[in-house]
C-alpha positions in Angstrom: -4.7 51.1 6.8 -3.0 47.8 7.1 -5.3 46.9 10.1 -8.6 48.1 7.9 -7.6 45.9 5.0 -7.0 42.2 7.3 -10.8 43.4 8.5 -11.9 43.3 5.7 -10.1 40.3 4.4 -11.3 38.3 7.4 -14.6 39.5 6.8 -14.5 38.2 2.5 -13.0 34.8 3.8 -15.5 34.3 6.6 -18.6 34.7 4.5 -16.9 32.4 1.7 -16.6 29.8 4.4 -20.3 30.0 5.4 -21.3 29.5 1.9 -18.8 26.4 2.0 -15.9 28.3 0.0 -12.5 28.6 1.2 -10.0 31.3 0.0 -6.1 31.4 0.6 -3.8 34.5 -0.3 -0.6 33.8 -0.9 1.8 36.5 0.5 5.3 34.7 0.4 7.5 34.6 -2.5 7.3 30.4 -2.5 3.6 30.4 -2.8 2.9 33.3 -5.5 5.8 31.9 -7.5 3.4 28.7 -7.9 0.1 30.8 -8.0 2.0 32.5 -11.0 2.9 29.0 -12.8 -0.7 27.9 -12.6 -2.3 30.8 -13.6 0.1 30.7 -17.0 -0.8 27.5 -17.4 -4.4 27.6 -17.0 -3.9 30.8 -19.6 -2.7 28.6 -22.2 -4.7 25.3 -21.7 -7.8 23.8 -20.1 -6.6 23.3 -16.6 -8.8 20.3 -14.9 -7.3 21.1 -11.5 -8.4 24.5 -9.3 -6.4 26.6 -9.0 -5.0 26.0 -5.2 -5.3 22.1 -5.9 -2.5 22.6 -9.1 -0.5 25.3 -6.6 -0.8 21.7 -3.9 0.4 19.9 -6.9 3.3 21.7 -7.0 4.0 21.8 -3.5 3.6 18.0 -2.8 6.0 17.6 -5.8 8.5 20.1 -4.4 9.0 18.0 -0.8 9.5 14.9 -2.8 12.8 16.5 -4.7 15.2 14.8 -2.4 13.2 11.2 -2.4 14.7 8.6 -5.0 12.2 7.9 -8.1 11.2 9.5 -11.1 7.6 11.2 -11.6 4.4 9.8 -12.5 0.8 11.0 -14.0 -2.5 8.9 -14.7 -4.9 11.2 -16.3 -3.3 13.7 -18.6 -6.5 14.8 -20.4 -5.2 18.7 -21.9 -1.6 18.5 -20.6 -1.9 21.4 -18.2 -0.9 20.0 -15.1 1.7 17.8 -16.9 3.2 21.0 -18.5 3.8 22.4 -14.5 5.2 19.0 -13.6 7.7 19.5 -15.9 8.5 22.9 -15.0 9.0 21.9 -11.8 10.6 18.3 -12.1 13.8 18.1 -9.9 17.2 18.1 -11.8 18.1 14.0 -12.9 14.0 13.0 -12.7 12.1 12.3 -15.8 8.5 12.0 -16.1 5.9 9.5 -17.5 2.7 10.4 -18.4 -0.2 8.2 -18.9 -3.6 8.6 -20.8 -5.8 7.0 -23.4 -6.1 10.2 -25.1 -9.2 8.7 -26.5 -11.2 9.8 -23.1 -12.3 7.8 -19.8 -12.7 4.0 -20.6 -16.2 2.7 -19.7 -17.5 3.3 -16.2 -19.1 0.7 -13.6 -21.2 1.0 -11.4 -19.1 2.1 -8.2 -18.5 5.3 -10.3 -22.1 6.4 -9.9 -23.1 8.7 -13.0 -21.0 11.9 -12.4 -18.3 10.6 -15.4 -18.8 9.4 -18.8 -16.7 6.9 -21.3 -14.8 9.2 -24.1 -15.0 12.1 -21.5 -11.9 14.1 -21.6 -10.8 13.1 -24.7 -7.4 14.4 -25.9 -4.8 13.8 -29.1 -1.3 12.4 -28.0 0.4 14.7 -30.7 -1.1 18.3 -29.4 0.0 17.0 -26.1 3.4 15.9 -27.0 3.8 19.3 -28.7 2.6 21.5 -25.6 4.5 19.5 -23.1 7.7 18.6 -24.3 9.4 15.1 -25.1 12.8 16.5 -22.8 13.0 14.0 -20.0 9.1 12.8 -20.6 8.0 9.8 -22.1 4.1 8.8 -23.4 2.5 5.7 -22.6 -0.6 6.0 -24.6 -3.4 3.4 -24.0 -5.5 1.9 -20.8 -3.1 1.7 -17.4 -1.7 -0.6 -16.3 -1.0 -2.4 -19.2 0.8 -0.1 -20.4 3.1 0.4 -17.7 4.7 -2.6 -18.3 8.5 -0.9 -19.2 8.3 0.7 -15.9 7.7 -2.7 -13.8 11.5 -2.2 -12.1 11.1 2.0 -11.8 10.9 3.4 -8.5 9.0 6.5 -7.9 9.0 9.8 -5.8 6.0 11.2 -6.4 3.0 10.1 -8.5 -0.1 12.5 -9.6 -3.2 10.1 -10.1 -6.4 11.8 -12.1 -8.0 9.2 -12.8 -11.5 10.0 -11.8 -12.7 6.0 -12.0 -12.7 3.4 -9.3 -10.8 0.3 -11.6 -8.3 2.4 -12.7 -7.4 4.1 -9.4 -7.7 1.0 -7.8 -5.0 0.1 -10.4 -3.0 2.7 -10.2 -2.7 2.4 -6.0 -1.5 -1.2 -6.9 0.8 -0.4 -9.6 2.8 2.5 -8.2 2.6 1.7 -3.9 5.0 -1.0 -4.3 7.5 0.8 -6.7 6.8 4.1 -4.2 10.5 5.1 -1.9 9.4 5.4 1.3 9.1 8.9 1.9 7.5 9.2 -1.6 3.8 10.8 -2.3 0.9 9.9 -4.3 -1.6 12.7 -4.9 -5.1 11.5 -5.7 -7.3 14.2 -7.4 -11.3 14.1 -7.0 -11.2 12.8 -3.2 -14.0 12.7 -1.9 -15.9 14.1 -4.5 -15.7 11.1 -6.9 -17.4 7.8 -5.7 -15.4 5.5 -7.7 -11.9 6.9 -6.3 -13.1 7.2 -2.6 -13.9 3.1 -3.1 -10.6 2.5 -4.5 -8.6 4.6 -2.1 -10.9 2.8 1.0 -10.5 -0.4 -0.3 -6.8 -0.3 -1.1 -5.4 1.4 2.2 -7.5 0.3 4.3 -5.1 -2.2 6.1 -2.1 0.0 5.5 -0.5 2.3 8.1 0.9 5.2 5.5 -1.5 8.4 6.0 -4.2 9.5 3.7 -4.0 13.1 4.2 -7.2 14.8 2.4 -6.5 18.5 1.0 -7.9 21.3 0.5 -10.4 21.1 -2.6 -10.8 18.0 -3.7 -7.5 16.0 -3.4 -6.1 13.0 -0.9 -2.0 12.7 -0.1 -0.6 9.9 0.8 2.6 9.2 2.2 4.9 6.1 2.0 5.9 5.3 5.3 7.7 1.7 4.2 8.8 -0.3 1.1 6.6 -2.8 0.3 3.3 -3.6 -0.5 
């Protein structure tokens, strides 16, 4: 029986593959503990990420629990992945979240036409509500300006959904030099978004820490060195 049903699994995930789809089943209790987060999560809010990218989320925030730093996020939109963050944040971390909550500022032309200005619009309040104010503080406005109170803050991990080349390219040079080594930046819509495959190009391309592109539509990077 056993045999029968990892025939037919094979068979489901091959011909997902040839139509460019790949599927992951998550058997150990590490993995289905995540699955189960996100899937509560996407249950109560609009979750932007895919399901396995938020359960990679998770993960990448998971290695980084022993690296010095608080947490990070550029692109709250809904709250949903901010909400998991927080459920997973390490014991002494807090975490600052940053968004317009008025939508994507104005797009040039390395974004192509894929995203619009005012897209993803969401109200500070209903956020703050859903996920918390415990250990999470709101920087509401266009980054990096307002990450100015965090300009001496080191970081251990640092979720960017951004979706636009200038403030991608902003965030890489906000956070890199205030990442521990050791420390991981996870960059959503790589390489599906023009804007942040320029800015992510452009910014390490004379560095030596590893891009590491993910499954779905994600890049990790990993600080090898202080500095910047």
């Amino acid at each position: 029986m056993m045999q029968l049903r990892d025939r037919v699994t094979n068979a489901v995930k091959a011909a997902a593959a040839r139509n460019g789809i790949l599927l992951a089943r998550y058997t150990e209790t590490r993995g289905r503990g995540r699955l189960a987060m996100v899937r509560h999560a996407a249950e109560e809010r609009t979750l932007l990420l895919s399901p396995g990218e938020a359960c990679q989320l998770l993960a990448c925030l998971e290695s980084t629990d022993r690296i010095a730093g608080d947490v990070a996020e550029l692109g709250v939109a809904y709250g949903a992945s901010a909400k998991l963050l927080l459920t997973c944040l390490p014991a002494g971390k807090h975490l600052h979240l940053f968004d317009t909550f008025q939508g994507l500022p104005e797009t040039t032309a390395a974004d192509g036409a894929r995203f619009q200005a005012g897209e993803f619009q969401s109200n500070l309040e209903d956020v703050r509500r859903y996920v918390g104010t415990e250990r999470v503080h709101y920087y509401p406005g266009l980054f990096p300006a307002t990450a100015g109170p965090l300009s001496e803050y080191v970081f251990s991990f640092v979720h960017l959904d951004a979706d636009l080349y200038e403030s991608t390219l902003a965030a890489f040079q906000f956070f890199y030099q205030r990442l521990s080594p050791g420390g991981i930046m996870l960059c959503h819509d790589y390489p599906s978004a023009s804007g942040v495959v320029k800015a992510l190009e452009e910014f390490f391309g004379d560095k030596p820490d590893p891009v590491v592109e993910l499954t779905g539509y994600q890049a990790m990077i990993v600080k090898l060195a202080r500095g910047g």
